[in-house]
C-alpha positions in Angstrom: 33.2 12.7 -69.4 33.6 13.0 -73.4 36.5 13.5 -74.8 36.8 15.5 -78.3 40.8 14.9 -78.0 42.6 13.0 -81.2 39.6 14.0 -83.5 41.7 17.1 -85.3 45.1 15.9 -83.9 46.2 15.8 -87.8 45.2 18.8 -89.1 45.2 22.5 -88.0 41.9 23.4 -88.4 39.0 21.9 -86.6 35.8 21.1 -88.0 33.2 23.9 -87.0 29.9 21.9 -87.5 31.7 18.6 -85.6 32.5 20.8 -83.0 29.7 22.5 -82.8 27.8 19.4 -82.3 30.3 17.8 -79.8 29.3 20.5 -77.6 25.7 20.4 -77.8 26.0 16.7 -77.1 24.8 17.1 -73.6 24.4 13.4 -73.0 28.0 13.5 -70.9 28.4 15.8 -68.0 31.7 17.2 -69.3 33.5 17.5 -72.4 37.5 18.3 -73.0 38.4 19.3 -76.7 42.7 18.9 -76.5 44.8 20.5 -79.6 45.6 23.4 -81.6 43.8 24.5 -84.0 44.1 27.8 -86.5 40.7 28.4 -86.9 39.3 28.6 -82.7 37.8 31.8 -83.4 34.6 30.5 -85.2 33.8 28.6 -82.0 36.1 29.1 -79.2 33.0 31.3 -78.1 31.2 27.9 -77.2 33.5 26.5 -74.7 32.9 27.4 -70.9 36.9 27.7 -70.7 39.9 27.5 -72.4 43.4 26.5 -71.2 46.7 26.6 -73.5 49.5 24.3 -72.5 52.5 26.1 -72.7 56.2 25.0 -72.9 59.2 26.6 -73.5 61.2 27.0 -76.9 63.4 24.4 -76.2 60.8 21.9 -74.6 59.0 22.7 -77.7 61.5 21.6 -79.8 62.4 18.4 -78.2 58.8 17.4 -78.5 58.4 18.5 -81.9 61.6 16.6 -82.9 60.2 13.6 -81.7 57.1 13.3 -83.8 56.7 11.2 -86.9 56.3 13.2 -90.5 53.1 11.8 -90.7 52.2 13.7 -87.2 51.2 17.4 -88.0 54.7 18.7 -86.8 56.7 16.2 -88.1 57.8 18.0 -91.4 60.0 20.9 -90.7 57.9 23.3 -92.8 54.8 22.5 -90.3 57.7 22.4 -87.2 58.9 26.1 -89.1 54.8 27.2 -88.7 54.7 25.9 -85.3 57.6 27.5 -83.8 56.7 30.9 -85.6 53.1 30.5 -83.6 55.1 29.7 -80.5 56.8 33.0 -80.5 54.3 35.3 -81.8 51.6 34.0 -79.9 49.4 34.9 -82.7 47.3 32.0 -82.4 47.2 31.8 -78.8 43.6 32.6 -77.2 43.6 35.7 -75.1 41.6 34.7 -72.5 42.8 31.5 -72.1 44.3 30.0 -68.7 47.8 29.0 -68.8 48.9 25.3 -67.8 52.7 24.8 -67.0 53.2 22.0 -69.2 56.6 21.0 -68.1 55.7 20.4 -65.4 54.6 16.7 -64.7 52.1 15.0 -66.7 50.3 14.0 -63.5 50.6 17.2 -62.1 49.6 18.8 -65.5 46.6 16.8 -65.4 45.6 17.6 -62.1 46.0 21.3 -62.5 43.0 21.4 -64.9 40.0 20.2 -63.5 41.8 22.3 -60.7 40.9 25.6 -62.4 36.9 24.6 -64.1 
């Protein structure tokens, strides 16, 4: 299994051309990309399937408070952004399955694979 997760985690927008190659990297038999990112409509297209984590408001929050400044998030600008997205669902992919993500991490983890 290859993991693209951590690679963006500090910026919102993913590099296309890194992505692109992650996933024609065929050398591993799966691959799981983890993280937001504001540009997923130049190659979201290339993923088999997508799954959005989602929270509630307030579990948001509490998550978000949490996070260093130096952590996308962390400023309350970015934490203003984020929220904004939350609610709107404007950046959230259509056909994308939904996870429970209060739920436990285990069990969070499980569900998954569960659904590919």
């Amino acid at each position: 299994m290859h993991s693209g997760c951590g690679l963006w985690a500090q910026a919102p927008f993913w590099n296309v051309d890194k992505v692109k190659s992650l996933v024609a990297d065929r050398s591993h038999p799966i691959s799981f990309f983890c993280g937001g990112s504001r540009n997923f409509h130049r190659f979201i297209d290339l993923f088999d399937e997508v799954f959005v984590l989602n929270v509630d408001l307030d579990t948001l929050n509490s998550r978000l408070a949490s996070r260093p400044e130096d952590e996308f998030g962390g400023k309350p600008a970015e934490r203003e952004v984020i929220v904004r997205l939350h609610t709107t669902q404007e950046d959230t992919p259509k056909n994308a399955m939904s996870i429970d993500a209060t739920a436990p991490l285990a069990s969070v983890v499980d569900d998954i694979p569960s659904k590919c």
